[in-house]
PQR file with spaces between the fields and no chain letter, atoms N, CA, C, O and H, PARSE charges and radii, in Angstrom:
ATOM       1  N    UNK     1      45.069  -43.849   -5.742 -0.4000 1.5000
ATOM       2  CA   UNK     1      45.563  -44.396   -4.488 -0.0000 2.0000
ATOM       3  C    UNK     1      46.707  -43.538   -3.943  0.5500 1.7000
ATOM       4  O    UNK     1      46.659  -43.205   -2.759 -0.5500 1.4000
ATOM       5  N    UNK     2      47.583  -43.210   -4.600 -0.4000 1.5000
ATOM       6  CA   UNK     2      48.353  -42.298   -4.333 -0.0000 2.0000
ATOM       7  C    UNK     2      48.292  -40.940   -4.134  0.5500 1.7000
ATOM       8  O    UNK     2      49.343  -40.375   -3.830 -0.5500 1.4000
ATOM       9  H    UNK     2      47.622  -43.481   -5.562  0.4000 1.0000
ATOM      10  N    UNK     3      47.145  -40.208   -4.257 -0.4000 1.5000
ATOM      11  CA   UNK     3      46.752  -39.402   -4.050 -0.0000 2.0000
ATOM      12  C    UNK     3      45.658  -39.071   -2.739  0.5500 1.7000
ATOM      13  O    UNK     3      45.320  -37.964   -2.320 -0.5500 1.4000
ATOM      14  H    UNK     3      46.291  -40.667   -4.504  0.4000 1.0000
ATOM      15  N    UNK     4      45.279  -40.294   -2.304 -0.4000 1.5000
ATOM      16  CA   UNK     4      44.934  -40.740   -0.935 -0.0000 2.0000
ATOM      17  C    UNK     4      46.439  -40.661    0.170  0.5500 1.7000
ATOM      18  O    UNK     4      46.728  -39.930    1.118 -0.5500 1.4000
ATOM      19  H    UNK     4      45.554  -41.193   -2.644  0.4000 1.0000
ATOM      20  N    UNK     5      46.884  -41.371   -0.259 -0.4000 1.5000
ATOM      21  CA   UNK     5      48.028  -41.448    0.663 -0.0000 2.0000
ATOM      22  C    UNK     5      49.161  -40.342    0.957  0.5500 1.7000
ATOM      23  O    UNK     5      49.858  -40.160    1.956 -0.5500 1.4000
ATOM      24  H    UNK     5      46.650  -41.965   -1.030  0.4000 1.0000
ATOM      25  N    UNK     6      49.087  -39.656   -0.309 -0.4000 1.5000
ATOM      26  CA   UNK     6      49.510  -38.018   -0.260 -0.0000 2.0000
ATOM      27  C    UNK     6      48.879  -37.211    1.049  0.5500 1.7000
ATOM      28  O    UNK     6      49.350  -36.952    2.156 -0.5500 1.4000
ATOM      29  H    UNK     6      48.521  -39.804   -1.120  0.4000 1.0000
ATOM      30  N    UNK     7      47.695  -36.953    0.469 -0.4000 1.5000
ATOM      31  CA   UNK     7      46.209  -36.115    1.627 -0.0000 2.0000
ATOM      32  C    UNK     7      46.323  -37.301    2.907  0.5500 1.7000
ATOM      33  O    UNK     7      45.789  -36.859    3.924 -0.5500 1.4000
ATOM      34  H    UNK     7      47.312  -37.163   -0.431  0.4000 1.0000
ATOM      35  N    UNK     8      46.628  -38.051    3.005 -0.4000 1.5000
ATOM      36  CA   UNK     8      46.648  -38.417    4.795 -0.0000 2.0000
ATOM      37  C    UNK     8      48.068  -38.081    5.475  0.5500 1.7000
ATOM      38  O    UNK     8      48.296  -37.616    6.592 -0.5500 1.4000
ATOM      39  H    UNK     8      47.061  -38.410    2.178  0.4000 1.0000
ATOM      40  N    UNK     9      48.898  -38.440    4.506 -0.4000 1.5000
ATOM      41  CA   UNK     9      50.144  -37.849    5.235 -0.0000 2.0000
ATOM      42  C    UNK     9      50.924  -36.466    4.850  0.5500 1.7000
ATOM      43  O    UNK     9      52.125  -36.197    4.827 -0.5500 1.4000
ATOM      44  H    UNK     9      48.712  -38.817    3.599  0.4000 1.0000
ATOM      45  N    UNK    10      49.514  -35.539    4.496 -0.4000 1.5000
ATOM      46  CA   UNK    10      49.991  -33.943    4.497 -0.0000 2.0000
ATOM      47  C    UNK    10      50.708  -33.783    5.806  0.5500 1.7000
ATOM      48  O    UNK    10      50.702  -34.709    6.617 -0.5500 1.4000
ATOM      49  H    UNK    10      48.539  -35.757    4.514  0.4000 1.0000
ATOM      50  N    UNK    11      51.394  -32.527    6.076 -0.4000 1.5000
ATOM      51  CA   UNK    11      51.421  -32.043    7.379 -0.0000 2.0000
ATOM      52  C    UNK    11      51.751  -30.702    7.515  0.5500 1.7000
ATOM      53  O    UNK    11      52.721  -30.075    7.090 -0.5500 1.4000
ATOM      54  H    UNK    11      51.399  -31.775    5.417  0.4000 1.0000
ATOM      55  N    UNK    12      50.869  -30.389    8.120 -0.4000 1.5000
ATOM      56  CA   UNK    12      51.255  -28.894    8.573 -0.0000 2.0000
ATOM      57  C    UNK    12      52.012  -28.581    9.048  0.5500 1.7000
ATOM      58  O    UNK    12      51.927  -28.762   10.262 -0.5500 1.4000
ATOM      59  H    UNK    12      50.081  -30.899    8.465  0.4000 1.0000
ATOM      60  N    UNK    13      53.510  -27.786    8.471 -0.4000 1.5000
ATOM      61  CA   UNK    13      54.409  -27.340    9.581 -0.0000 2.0000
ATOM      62  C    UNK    13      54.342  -26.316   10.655  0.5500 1.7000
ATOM      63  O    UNK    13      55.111  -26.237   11.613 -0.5500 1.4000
ATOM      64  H    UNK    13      53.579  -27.639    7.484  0.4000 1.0000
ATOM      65  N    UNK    14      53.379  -25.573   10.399 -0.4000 1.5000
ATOM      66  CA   UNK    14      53.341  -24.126   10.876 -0.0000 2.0000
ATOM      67  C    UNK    14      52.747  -24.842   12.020  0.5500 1.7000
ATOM      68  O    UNK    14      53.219  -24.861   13.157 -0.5500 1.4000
ATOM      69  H    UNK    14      52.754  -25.637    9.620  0.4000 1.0000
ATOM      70  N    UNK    15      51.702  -25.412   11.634 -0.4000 1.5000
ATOM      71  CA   UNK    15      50.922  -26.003   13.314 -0.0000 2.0000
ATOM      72  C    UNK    15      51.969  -26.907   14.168  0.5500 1.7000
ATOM      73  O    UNK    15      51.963  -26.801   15.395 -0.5500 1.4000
ATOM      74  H    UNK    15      51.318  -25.396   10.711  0.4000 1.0000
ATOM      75  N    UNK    16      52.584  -27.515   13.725 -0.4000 1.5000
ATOM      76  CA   UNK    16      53.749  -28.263   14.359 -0.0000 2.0000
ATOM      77  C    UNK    16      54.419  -27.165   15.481  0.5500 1.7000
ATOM      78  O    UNK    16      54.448  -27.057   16.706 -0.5500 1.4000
ATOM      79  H    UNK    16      52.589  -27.600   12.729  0.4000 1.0000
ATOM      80  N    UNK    17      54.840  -26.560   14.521 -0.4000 1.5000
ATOM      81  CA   UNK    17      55.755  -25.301   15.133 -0.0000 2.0000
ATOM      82  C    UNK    17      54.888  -24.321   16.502  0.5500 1.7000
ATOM      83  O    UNK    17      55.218  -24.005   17.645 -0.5500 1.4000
ATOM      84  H    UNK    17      54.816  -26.649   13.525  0.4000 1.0000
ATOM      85  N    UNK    18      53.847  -24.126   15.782 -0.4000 1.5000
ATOM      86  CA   UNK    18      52.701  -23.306   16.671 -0.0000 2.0000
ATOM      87  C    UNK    18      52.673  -23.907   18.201  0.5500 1.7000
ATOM      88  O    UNK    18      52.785  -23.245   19.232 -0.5500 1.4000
ATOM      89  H    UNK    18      53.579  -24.383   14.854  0.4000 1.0000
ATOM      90  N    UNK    19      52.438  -25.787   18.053 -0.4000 1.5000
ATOM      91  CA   UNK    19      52.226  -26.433   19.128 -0.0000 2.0000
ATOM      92  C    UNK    19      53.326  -26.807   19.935  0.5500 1.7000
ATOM      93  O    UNK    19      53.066  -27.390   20.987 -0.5500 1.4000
ATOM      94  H    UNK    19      52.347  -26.325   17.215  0.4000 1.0000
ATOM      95  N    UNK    20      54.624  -26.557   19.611 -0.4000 1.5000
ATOM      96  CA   UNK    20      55.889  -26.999   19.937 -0.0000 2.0000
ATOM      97  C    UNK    20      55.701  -26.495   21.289  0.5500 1.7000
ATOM      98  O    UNK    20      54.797  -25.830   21.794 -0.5500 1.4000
ATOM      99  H    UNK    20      54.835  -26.083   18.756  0.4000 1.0000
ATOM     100  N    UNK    21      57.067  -27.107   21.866 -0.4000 1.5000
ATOM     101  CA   UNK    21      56.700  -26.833   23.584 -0.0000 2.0000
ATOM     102  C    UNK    21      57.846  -26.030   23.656  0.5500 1.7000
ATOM     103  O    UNK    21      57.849  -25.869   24.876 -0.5500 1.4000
ATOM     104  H    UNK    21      57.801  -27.647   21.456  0.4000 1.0000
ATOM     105  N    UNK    22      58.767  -25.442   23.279 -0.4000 1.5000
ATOM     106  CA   UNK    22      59.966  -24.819   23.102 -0.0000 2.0000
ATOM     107  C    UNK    22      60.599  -24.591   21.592  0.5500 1.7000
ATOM     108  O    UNK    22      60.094  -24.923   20.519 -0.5500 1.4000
ATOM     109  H    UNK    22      58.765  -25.572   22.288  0.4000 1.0000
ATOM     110  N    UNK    23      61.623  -24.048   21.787 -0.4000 1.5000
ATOM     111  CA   UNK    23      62.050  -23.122   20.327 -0.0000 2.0000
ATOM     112  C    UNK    23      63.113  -23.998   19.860  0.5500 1.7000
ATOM     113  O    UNK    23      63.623  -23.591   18.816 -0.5500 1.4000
ATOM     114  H    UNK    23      62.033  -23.778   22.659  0.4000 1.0000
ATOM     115  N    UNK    24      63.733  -25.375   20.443 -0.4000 1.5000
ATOM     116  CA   UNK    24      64.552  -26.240   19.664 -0.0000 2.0000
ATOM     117  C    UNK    24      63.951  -27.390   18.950  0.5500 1.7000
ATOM     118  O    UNK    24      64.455  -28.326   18.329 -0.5500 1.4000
ATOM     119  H    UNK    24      63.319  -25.706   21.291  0.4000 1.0000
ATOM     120  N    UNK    25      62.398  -26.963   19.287 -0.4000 1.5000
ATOM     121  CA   UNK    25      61.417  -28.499   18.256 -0.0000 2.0000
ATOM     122  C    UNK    25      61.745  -27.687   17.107  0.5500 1.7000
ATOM     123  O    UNK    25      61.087  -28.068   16.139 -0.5500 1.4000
ATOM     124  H    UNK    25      61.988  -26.203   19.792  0.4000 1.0000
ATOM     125  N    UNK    26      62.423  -26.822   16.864 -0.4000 1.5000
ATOM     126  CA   UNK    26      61.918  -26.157   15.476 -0.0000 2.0000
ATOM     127  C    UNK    26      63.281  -26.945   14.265  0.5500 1.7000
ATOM     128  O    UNK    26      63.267  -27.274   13.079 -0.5500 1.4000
ATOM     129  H    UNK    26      62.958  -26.512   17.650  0.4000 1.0000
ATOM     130  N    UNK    27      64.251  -26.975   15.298 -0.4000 1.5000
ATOM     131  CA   UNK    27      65.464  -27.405   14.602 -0.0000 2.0000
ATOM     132  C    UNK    27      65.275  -28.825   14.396  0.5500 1.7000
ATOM     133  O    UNK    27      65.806  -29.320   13.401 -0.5500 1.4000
ATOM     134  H    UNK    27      64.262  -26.709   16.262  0.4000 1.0000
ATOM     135  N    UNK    28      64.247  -29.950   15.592 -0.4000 1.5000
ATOM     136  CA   UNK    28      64.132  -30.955   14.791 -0.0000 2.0000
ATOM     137  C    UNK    28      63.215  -31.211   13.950  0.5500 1.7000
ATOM     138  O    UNK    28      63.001  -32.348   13.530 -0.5500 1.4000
ATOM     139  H    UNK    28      63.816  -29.548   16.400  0.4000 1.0000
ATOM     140  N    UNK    29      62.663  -30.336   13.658 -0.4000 1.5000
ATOM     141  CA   UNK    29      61.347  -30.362   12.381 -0.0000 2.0000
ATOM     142  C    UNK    29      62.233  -30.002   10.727  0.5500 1.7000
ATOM     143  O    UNK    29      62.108  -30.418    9.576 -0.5500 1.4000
ATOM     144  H    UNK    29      62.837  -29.413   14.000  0.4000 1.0000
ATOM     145  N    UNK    30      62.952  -29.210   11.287 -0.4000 1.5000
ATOM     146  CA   UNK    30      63.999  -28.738   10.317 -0.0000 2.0000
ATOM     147  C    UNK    30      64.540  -29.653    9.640  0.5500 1.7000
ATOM     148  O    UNK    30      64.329  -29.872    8.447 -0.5500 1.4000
ATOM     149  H    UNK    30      63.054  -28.872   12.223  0.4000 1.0000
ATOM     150  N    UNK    31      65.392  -30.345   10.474 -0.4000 1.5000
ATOM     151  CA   UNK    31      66.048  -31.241    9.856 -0.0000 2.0000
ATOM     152  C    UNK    31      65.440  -32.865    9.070  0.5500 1.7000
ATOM     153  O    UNK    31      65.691  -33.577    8.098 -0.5500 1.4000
ATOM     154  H    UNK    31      65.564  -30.168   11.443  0.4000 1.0000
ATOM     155  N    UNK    32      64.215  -32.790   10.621 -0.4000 1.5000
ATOM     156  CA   UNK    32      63.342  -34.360    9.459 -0.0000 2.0000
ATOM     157  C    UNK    32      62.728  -33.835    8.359  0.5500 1.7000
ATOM     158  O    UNK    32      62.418  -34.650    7.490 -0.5500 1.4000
ATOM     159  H    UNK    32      64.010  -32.211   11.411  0.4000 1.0000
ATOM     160  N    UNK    33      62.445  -32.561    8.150 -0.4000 1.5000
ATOM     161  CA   UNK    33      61.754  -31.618    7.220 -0.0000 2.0000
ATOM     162  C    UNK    33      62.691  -32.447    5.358  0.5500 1.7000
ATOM     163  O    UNK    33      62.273  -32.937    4.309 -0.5500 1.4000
ATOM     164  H    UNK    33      62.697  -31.899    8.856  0.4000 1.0000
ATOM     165  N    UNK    34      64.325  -32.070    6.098 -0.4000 1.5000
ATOM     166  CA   UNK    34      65.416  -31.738    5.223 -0.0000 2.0000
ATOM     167  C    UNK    34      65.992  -33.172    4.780  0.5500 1.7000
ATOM     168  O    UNK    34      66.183  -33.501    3.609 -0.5500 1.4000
ATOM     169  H    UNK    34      64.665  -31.672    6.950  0.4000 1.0000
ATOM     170  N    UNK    35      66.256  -34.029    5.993 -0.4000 1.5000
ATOM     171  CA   UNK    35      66.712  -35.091    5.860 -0.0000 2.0000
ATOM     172  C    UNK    35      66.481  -36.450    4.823  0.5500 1.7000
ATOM     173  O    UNK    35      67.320  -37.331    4.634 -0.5500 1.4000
ATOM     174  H    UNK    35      66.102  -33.762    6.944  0.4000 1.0000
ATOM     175  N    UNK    36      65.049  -36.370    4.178 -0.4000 1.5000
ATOM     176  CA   UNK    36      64.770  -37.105    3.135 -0.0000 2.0000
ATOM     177  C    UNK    36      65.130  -36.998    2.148  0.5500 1.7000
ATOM     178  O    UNK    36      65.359  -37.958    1.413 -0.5500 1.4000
ATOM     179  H    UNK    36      64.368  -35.654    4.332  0.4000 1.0000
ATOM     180  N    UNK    37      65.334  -35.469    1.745 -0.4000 1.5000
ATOM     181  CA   UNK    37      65.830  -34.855    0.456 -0.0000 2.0000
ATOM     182  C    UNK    37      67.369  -35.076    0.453  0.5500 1.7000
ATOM     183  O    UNK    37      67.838  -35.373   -0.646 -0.5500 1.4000
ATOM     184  H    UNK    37      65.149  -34.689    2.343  0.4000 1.0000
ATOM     185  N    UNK    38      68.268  -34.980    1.536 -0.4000 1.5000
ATOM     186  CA   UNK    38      69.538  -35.037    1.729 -0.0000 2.0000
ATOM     187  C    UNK    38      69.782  -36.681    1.503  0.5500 1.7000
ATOM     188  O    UNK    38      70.799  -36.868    0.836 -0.5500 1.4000
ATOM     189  H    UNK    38      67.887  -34.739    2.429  0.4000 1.0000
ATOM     190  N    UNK    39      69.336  -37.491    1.759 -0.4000 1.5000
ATOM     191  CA   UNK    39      69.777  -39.050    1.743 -0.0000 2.0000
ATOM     192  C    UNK    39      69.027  -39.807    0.443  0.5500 1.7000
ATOM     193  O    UNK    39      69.008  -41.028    0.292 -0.5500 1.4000
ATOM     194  H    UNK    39      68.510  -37.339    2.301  0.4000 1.0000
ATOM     195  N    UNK    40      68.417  -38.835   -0.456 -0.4000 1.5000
ATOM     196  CA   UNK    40      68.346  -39.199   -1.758 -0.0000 2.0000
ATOM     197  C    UNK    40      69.445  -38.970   -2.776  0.5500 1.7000
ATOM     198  O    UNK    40      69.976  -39.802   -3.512 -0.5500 1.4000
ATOM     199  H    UNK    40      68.432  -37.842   -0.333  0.4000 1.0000
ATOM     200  N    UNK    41      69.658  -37.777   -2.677 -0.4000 1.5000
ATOM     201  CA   UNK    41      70.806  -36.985   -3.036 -0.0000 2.0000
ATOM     202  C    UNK    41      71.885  -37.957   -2.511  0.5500 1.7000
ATOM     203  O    UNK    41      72.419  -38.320   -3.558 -0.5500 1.4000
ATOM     204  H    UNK    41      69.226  -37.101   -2.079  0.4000 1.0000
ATOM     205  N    UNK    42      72.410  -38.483   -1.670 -0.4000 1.5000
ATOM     206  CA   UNK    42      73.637  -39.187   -1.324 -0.0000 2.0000
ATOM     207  C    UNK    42      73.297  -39.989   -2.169  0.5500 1.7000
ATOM     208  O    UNK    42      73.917  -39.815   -3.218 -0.5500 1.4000
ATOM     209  H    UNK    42      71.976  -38.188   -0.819  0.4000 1.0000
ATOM     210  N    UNK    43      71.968  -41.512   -2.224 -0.4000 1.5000
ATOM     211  CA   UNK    43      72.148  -42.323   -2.898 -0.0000 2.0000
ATOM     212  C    UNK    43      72.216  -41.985   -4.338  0.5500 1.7000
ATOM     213  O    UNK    43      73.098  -42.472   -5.045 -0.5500 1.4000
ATOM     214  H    UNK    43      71.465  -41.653   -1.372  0.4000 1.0000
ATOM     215  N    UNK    44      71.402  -41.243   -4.763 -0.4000 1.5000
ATOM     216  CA   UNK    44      71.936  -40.651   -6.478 -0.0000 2.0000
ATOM     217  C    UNK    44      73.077  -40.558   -6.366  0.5500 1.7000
ATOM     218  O    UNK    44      73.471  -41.679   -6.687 -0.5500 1.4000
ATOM     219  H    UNK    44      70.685  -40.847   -4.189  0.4000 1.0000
ATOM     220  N    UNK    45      74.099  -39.852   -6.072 -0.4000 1.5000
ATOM     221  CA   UNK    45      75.377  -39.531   -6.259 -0.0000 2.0000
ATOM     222  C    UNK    45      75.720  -41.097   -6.152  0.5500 1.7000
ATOM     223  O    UNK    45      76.160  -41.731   -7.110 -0.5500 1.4000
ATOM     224  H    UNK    45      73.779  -38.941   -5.811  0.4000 1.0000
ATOM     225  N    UNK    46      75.442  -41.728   -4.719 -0.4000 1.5000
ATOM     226  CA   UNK    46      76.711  -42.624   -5.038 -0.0000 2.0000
ATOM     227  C    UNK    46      76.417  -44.085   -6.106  0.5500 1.7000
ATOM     228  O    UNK    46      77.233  -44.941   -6.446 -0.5500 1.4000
ATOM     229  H    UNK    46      75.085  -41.213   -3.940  0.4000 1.0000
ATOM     230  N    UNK    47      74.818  -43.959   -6.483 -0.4000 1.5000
ATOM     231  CA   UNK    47      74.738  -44.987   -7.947 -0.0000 2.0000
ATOM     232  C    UNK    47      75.432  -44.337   -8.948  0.5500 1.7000
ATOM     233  O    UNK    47      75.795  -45.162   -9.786 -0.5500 1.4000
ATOM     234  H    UNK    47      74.155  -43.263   -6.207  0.4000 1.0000
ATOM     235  N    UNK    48      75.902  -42.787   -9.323 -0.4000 1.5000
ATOM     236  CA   UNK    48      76.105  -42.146  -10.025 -0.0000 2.0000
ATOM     237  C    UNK    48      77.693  -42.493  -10.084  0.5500 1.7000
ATOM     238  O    UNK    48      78.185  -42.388  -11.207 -0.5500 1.4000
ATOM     239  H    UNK    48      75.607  -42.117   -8.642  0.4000 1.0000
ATOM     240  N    UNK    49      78.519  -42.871   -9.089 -0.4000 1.5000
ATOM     241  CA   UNK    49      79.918  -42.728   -8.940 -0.0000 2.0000
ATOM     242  C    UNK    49      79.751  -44.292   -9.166  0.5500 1.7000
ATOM     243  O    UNK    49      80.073  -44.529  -10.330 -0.5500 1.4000
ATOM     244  H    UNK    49      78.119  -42.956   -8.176  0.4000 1.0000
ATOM     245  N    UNK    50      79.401  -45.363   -8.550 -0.4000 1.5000
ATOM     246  CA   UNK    50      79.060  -46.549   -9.411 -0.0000 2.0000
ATOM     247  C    UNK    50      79.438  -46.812  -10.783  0.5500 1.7000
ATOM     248  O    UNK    50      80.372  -47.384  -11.343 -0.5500 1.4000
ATOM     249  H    UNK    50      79.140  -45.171   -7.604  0.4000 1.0000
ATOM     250  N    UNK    51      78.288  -46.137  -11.164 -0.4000 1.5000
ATOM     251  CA   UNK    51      78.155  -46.573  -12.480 -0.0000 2.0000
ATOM     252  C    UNK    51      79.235  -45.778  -13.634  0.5500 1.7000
ATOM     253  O    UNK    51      79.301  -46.217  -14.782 -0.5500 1.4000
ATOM     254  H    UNK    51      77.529  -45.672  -10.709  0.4000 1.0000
ATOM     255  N    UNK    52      79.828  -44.914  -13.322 -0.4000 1.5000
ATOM     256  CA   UNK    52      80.641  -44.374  -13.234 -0.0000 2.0000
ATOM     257  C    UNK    52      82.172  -44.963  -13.863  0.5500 1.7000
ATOM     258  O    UNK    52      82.768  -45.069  -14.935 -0.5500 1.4000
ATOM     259  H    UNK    52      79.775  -44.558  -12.389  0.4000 1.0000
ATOM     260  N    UNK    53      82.376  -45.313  -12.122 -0.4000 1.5000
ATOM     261  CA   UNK    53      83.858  -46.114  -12.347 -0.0000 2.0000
ATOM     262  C    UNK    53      83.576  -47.553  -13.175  0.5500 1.7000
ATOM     263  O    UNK    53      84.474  -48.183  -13.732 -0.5500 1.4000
ATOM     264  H    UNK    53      81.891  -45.227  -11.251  0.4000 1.0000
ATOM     265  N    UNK    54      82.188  -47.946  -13.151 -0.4000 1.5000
ATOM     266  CA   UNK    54      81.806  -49.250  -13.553 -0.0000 2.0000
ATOM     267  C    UNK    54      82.339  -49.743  -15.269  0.5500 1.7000
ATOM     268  O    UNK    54      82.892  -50.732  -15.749 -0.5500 1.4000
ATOM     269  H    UNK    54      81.458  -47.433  -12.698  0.4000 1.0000
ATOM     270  N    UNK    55      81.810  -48.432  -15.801 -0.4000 1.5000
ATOM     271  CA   UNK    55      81.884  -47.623  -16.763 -0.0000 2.0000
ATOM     272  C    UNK    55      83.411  -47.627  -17.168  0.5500 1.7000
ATOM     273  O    UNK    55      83.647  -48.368  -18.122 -0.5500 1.4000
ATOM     274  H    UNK    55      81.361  -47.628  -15.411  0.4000 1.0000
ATOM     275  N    UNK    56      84.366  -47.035  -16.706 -0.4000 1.5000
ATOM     276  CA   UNK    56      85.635  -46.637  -17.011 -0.0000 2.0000
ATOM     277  C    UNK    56      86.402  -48.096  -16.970  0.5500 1.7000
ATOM     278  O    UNK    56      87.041  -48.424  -17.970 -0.5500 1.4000
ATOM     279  H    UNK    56      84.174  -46.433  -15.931  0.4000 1.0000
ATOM     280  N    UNK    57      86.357  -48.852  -15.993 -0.4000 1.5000
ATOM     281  CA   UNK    57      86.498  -50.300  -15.997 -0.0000 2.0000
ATOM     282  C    UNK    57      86.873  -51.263  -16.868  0.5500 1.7000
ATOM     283  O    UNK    57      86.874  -52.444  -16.521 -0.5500 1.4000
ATOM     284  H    UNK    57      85.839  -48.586  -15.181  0.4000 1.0000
C-alpha cells in the first residue's frame, strides 16, 4: 500500500521546472522541495531539547 502511494505521488521536478511560466517558480519549488525536511528537523530537535531538560529535572 505504501508503495502505491509512493508511485502516485512521485513528481517530477525537472518537468515542473520545464513547464514553469518564469524563472522565480523555481525558488518556490525549491523551497516546498526543502521545507518538509527543514520542519522535521525543527521538531526532532525540539522533542530532543524536551526530553532533555526533562531529563536533567
Amino acid at each position: 500500500m505504501h508503495l502505491l502511494i509512493t508511485l502516485l505521488q512521485e513528481v517530477d521536478i525537472e518537468q515542473k521546472l520545464k513547464d514553469a511560466p518564469d524563472d522565480s517558480y523555481s525558488i518556490g519549488v525549491f523551497i516546498g522541495t526543502l521545507l518538509p525536511f527543514v520542519v522535521l528537523v525543527i521538531i526532532a530537535y525540539a522533542i530532543y531539547r524536551y526530553n532533555k531538560n526533562r531529563i536533567k529535572d
